[in-house]
Wavefront OBJ file of the C-alpha trace (Angstrom):
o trace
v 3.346 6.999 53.956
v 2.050 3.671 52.617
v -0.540 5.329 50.800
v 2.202 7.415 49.062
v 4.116 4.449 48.508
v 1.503 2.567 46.817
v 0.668 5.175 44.497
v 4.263 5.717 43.201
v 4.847 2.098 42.803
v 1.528 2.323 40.433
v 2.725 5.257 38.687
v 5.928 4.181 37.941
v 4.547 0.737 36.855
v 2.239 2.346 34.702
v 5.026 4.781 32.664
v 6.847 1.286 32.376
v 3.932 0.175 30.650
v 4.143 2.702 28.636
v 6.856 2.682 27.323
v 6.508 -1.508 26.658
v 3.366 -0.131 24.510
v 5.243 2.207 22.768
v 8.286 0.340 21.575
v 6.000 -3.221 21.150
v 3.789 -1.021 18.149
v 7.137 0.239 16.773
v 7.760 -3.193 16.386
v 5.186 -4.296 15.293
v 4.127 -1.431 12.743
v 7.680 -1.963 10.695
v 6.630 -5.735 9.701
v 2.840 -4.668 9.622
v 2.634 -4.130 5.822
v 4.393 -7.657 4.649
v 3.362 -9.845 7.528
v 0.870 -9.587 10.228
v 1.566 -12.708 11.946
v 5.166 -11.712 12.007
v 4.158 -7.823 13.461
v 2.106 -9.359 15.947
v 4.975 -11.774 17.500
v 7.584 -8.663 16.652
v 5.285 -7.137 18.893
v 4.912 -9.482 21.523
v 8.686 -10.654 21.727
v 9.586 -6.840 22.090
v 6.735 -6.268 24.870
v 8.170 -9.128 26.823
v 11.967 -7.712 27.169
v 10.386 -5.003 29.281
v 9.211 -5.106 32.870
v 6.261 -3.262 34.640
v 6.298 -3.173 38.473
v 9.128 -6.030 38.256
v 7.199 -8.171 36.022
v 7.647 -9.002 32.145
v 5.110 -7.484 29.804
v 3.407 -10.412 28.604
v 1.225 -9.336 25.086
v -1.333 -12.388 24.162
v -1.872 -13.825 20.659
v -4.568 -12.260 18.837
v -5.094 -14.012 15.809
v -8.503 -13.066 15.349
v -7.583 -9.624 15.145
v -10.161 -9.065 18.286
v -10.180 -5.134 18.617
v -9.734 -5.632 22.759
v -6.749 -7.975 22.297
v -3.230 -6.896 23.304
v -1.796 -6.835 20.293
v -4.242 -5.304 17.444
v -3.307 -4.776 13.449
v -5.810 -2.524 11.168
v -5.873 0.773 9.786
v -4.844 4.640 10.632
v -6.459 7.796 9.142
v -3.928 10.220 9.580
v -6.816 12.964 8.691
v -9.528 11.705 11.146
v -6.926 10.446 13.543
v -9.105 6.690 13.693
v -7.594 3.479 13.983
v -9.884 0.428 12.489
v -9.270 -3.231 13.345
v -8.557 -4.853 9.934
v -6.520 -7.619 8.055
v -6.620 -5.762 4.792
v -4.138 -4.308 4.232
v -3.017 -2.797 7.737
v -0.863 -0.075 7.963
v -0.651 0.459 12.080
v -0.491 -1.959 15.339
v -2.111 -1.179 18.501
v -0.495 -2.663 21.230
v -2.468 -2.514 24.970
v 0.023 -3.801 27.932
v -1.386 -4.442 30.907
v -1.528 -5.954 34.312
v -4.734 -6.420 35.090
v -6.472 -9.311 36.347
v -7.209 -11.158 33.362
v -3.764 -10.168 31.457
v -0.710 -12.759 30.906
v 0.960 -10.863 33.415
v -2.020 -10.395 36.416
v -2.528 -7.877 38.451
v -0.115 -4.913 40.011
v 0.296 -6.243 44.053
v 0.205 -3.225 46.145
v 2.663 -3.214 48.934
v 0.521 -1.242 51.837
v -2.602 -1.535 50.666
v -3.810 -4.826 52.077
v -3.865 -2.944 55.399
v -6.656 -0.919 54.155
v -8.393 -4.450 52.534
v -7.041 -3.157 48.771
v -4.481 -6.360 47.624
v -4.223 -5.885 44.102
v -4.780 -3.031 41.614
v -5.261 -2.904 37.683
v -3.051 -0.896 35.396
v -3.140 -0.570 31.992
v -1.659 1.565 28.874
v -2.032 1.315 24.635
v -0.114 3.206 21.810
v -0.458 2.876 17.901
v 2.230 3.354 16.059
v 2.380 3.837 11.777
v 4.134 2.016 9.296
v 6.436 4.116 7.716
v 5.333 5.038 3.990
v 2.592 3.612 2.024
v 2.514 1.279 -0.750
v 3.419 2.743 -3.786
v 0.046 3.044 -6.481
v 2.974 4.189 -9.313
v 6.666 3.370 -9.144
v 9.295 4.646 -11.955
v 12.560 3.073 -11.931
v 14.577 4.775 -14.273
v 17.559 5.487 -12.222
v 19.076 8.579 -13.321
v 16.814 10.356 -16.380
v 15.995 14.040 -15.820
v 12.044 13.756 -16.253
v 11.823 10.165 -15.801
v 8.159 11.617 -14.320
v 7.392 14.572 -16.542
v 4.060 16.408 -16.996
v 2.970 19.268 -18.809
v -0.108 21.303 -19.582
v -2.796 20.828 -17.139
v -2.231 17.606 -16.069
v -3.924 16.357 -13.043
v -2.383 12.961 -11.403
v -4.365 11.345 -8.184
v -3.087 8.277 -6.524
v -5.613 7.067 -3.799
v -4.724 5.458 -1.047
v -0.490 5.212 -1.969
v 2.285 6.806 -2.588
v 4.124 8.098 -5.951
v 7.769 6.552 -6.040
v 10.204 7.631 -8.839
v 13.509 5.864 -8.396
v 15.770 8.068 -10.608
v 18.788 10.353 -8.861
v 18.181 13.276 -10.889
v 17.871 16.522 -9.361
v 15.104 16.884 -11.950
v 13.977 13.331 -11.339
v 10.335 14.981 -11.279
v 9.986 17.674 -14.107
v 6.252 19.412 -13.905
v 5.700 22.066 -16.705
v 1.763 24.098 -16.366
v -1.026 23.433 -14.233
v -0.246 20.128 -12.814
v -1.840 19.253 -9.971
v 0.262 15.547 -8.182
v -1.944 14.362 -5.112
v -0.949 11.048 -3.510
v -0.200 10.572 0.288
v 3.407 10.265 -0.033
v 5.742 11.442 -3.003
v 9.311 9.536 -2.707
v 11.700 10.564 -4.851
v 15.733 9.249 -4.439
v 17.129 12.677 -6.056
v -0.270 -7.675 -32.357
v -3.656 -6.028 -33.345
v -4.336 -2.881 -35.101
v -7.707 -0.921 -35.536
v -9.329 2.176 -36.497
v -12.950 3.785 -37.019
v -15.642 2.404 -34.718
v -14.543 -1.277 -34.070
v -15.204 -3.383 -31.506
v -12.832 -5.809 -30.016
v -14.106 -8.560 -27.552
v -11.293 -10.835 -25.651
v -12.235 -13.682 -24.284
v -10.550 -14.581 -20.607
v -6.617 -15.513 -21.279
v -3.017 -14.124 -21.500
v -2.352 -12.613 -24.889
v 1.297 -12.849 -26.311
v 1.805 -9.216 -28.414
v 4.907 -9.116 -30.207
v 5.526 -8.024 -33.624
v 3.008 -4.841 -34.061
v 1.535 -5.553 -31.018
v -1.903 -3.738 -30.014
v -2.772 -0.329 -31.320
v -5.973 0.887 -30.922
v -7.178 4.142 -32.259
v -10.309 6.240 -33.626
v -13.588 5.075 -31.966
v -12.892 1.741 -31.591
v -14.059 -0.427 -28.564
v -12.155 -2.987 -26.361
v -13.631 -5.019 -24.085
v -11.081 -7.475 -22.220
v -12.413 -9.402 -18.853
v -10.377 -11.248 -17.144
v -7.105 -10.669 -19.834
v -3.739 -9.991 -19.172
v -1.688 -8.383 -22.133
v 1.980 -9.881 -21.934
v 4.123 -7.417 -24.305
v 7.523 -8.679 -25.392
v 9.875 -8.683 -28.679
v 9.165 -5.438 -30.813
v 5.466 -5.283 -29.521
v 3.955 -2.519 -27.721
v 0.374 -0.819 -26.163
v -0.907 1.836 -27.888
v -4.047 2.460 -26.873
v -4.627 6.114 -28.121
v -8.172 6.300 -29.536
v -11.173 8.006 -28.129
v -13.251 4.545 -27.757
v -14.246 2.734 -24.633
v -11.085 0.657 -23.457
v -12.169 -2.069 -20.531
v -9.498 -4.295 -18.868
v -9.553 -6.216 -16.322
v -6.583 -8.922 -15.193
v -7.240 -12.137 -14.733
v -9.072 -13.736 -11.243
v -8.086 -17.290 -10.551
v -11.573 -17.446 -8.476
v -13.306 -16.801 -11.543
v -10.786 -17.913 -14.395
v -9.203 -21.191 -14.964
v -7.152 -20.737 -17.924
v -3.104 -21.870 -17.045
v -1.288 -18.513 -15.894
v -3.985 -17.463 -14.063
v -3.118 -17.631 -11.051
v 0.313 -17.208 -12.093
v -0.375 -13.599 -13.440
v -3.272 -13.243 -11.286
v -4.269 -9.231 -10.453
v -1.999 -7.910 -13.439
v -3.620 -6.567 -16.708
v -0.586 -5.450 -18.558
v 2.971 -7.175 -18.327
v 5.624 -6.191 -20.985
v 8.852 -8.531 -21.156
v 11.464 -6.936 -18.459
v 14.044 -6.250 -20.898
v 11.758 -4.575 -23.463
v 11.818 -0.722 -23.776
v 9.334 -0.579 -26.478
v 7.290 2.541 -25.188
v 3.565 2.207 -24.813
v 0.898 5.242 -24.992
v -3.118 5.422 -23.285
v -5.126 7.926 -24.653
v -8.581 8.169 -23.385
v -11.014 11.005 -22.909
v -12.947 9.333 -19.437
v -13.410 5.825 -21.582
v -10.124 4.494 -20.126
v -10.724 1.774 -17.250
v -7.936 -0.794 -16.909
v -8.132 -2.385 -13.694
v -5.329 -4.587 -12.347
v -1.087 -3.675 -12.073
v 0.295 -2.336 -14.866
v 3.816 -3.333 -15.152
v 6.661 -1.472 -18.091
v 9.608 -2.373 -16.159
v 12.118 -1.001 -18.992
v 9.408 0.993 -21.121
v 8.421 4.651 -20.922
v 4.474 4.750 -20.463
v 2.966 8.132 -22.054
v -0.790 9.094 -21.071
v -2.932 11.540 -22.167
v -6.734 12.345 -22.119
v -9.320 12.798 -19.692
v -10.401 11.786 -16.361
v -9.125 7.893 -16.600
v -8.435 5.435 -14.493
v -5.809 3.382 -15.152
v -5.044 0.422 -13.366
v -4.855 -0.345 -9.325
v -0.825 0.131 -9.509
v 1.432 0.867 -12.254
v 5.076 0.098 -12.446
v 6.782 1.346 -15.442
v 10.268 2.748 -16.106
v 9.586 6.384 -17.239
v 5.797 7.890 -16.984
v 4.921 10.742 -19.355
v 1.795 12.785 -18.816
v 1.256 14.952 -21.468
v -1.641 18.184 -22.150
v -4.685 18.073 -20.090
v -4.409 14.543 -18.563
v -6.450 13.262 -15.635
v -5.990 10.222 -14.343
v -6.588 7.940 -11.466
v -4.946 5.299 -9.842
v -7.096 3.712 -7.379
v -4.303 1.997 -5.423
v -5.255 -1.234 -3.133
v -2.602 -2.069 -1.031
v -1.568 -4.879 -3.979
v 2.185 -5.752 -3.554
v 3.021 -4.063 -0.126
v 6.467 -3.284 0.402
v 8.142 -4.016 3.520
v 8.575 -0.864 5.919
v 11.751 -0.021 7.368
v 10.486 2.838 9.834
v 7.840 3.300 12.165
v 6.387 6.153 14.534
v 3.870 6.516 17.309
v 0.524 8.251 16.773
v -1.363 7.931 20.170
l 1 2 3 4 5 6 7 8 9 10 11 12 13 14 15 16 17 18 19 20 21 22 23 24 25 26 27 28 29 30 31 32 33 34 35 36 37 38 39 40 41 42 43 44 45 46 47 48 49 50 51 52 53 54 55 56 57 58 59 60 61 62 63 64 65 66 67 68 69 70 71 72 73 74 75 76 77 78 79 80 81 82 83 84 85 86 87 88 89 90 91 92 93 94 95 96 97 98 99 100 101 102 103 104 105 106 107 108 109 110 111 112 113 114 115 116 117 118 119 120 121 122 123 124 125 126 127 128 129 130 131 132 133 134 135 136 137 138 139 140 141 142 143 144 145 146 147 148 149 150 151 152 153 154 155 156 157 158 159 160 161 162 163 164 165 166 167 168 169 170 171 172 173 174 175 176 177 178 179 180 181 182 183 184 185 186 187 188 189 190 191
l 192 193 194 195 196 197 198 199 200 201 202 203 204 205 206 207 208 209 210 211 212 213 214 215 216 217 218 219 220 221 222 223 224 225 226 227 228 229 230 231 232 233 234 235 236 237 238 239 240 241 242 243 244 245 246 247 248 249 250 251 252 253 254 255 256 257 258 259 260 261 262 263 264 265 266 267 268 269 270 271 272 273 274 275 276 277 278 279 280 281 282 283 284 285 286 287 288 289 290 291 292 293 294 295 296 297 298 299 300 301 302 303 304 305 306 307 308 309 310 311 312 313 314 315 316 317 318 319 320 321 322 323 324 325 326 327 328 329 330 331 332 333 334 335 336 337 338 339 340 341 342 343 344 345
């Protein structure tokens, strides 16, 4: 009978733990994608309102990020079903509650078993839960255009590593017309310098101001821009629709000093908020612009082949148009906050 005892009181201390685990990476996982410090104590102050074998479920600190601590952020491959310790840009907690000798909490104390010499026994459980959504690699915010993310022809979109988010209401919101082929991990939808010919356009590291014509770059010509962010306003635009090699790359403030820097640091192209000037890319695989890309009131239209453009982009309306192929390479830059969360082991 004490035997019997004993083993119920573990088994009901360890689906207590449980369920501390479970709802402590819930917690956690909706705050993991802004603010790990602020998962990790979600985490912990959710742990400790629960009780296993009538004692609190006490998570400690890991602010290393040690893969054995109680409360662990880092990343989950939905595919390969893997969780990785990591502070880049985490997208899961692991929580492990236990009450084991050298946990917060100590060990479970058996009730019968010190007549058989047995005093104390270790129990302990772990769940992971996901963030809900992933950053978005390419947001349109048009709120209410048919088409405000329209492609046609045998367009092929990829976004790596993020999600596609087009803000408008429309029950058309997303218009595809041909082969089009849209891969991201998660679609949301709510309903001054002119060339042609072969020339060859070096920018030294700094924020360029285009208004008036602004930037239009066609034929064969070459830009090379390190370390450059293009800041679009007044009646300027981008129109980079030649078949030369376009390099850009935003600015670093661990490599460039220049003032706005740091201030614009990651982002390549910025056009004025209130400007809908539209912009065009046209490359045919000699299109690498690195860095966010940000039209919030302009319509972006791309064409051309196998391009990468940019680690997020952020426009207002996105056009692809004919056989485009492009690539967004998203980073986890500019996270936004999750408002869901679910278990995964």
């Amino acid at each position: 009978m004490g035997l019997a005892t004993d083993t119920a009181f573990c088994l009901w201390t360890a689906r207590q733990l449980q369920a501390a685990a479970d709802a402590a990476a819930l917690a956690g996982a909706q705050r993991v994608r802004t603010d790990v410090a602020a998962a990790m104590q979600a985490a912990i102050t959710l742990a400790q309102d629960n009780k296993a074998g009538g004692t609190a479920v006490l998570l400690a600190s890991n602010n290393g990020n040690a893969a054995g601590g109680d409360v662990v952020v880092g990343v989950f491959d939905s595919q390969a079903l893997t969780f990785t310790p990591t502070l880049t840009s985490p997208n899961a907690v692991k929580v492990n509650a236990r009450r084991t000798g050298s946990s917060l909490g100590g060990p479970v104390s058996l009730l019968f078993g010190p007549i058989f010499g047995i005093n104390i026994v270790d129990i302990s459980r772990s769940a992971i839960a996901l963030a809900g959504g992933v950053g978005a690699g390419m947001v349109v915010l048009d709120r209410s255009a048919p088409g405000s993310l329209s492609a046609t022809g045998n367009a092929t979109i990829t976004v790596t590593n993020g999600a596609i988010q087009v803000d408008s209401s429309s029950s058309s919101a997303i218009s595809a017309t041909g082969n089009v082929m849209i891969t991201a991990a998660e679609t949301n939808v709510v309903g001054n310098a002119s060339t042609t010919g072969n020339t060859v356009i070096n920018m030294a590291p700094g924020i360029y101001i285009l208004g008036g014509a602004g930037i239009s770059l066609t034929g064969n010509s070459i830009l090379n821009a390190q370390g450059v962010m293009l800041y679009v306003t007044g009646t300027g635009s981008v129109d980079l629709t030649g078949n030369g090699l376009v390099t850009l790359t935003p600015p670093n403030p661990s490599v460039n000093n220049f003032p706005g820097a740091t201030t614009y640091a990651g982002v390549s192209i910025f056009q004025d908020r209130a400007d809908k000037t539209a912009d065009s890319l046209t490359g045919n695989g000699n299109l690498n612009i690195q860095g966010t890309v940000y039209l919030n009131a302009a319509t972006l239209t791309l064409t051309g082949n196998s391009n990468t453009l940019g680690n997020q982009v952020i426009v207002d309306q996105l056009r692809f148009v004919g056989n485009a192929n492009v690539t967004i390479p998203y980073d986890g830059r500019n996270p936004v906050g999750s408002m869901s969360s679910w278990l995964v082991q």
